[in-house]
C-alpha angles and dihedrals in degrees: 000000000000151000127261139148137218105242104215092098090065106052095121084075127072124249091264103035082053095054097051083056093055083056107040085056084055090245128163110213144007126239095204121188121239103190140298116071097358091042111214105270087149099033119074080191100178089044099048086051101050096044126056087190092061092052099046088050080042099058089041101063096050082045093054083062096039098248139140139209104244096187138331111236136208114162110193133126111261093190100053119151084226105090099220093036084061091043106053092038090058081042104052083043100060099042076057098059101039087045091047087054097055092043098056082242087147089196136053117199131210148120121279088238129235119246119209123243098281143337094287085060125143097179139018121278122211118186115193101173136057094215133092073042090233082087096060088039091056089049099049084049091054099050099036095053110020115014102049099034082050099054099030080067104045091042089063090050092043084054090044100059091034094250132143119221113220110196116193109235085229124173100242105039127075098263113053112126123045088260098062096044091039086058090045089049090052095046094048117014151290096271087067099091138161122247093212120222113186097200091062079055106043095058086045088061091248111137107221098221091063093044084052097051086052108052083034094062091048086045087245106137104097093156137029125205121185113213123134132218131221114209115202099190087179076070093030082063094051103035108019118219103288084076110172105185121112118286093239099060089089104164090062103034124113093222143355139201117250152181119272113284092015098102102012130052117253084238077054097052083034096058086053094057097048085054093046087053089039090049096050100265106133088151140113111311088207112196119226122195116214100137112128086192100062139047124259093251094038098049084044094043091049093052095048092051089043100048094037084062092056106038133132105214116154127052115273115265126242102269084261084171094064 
């Protein structure tokens, strides 16, 4: 495996200052934003795409540092009941894709989206309970009519142009435990992937080696981010999981986002990687930095030193031993 990191969190650097940091920190690859959620600070993506020059100068200066592109991003929600939501999202993800083909990225990375609750919408609707039965109707409606036909789409351009799709199991949006992207991948095709992110598990009570188990089992893992979760159950027992105050109120808060090592154990994050190795991934392990209590170069720092300690880098050994 090896080591990468989700740039967003350096978009007050330029391309090429960010890049020097990836590799000052002894780092392998670059996950770079293409638009969307992480914007697009280090992709020139209509550029990239209109001139074979740009990309060429483009490629050459990650491979002078000896780093790789491990995905291009753009997290939106492609079925949005807000018309030009929906359409910018499809829009920022094929470019994606076609940009990621010519570019040898072998994976794209988003969320699944989130319909509303029927064609006359104004604003996503997310059930999360089967009971009053307006919720499962809601649900059926949104996959039926939205979610499949979508991504059904979208998975026969992603083959086309020889591209995973890495969807963030992510609370708020369709797809956000291995059943549901399990059922979407069966409904649609095996370029249609998760880009699993432990720290959206671990607060839905999932534990990531068995997801990973799971979809890697059903070769389903295209993607890896690193981001850990604290879970205050002191606040757990006053505002459940499904916590909806802000981010920031951290001393109330159910659960948080953190840096590697700081919710989970390392045996924890170890264990992960060993699974990861055990269920086929021997890709990028791509760091993303979330944490309000750190620093963006100590949360970074802490989850390189962390995750340089646990990875599995060289190709297992014959069982000489046995």
């Amino acid at each position: 495996m090896k080591l990468g990191v989700f740039t967003p969190l350096f978009a007050d650097l330029s391309f090429e200052e960010m890049l020097d940091r990836a590799k000052s920190a002894g780092l392998d690859a670059v996950e770079i934003g293409t638009g969307g959620n992480p914007g697009n600070h280090h992709c020139p993506t209509d550029e990239l795409l209109a001139s074979p020059e740009k990309r060429q100068a483009y490629l050459a200066e990650l491979e002078k540092r000896g780093l790789t592109i491990s995905a291009f991003s753009c997290h939106s929600n492609p079925i949005s009941p807000d018309a030009t939501e929906a359409r910018e999202s499809d829009e920022i993800l094929r470019k994606s894709i076609q940009l990621a083909a010519l570019m040898g990225v072998p994976v794209v990375n988003t969320f699944s989206g989130t319909a509303g609750d029927s064609e006359d919408a104004k604003a996503p609707n997310w059930p999360v309970i089967p009971w009053p039965t307006v919720y499962s109707d809601i649900k059926t409606w949104q996959w039926e009519n939205k979610l499949i036909p979508y991504w059904k789409e979208i998975g026969e351009f992603a083959t086309e142009h020889g591209i995973k799709i890495g969807i963030e199991l992510h609370g708020g949006f369709l797809c956000h435990t291995p059943y549901t992207i399990l059922k979407l991948r069966e409904e649609t095709c095996d370029a249609i992937g998760v880009n699993l992110d432990p720290s959206h598990l671990w607060w839905q009570g999932i534990d990531p080696v068995g997801a990973i188990k799971i979809l890697g089992k059903a070769g389903a893992i295209h993607h890896f981010h690193a981001k850990d979760t604290y879970l205050d159950q002191e606040n757990i027992n006053m505002y459940g999981v499904l916590d909806m105050q802000p981010y920031g109120d951290v001393q109330t808060r159910a659960w948080t986002f953190r840096s590697v090592g700081c919710g989970h154990s390392m045996s924890e994050w170890s264990d992960m990687m060993s699974a990861l190795r055990t269920y086929g991934y021997d890709y990028v392990v791509s760091i993303e930095h979330e944490d309000p209590l750190m620093s963006i170069d100590e949360g970074f720092n802490r989850a390189v030193t962390n995750l340089q300690s646990i990875l599995i880098k060289d190709a297992p050994l014959d069982m000489w031993w046995a």
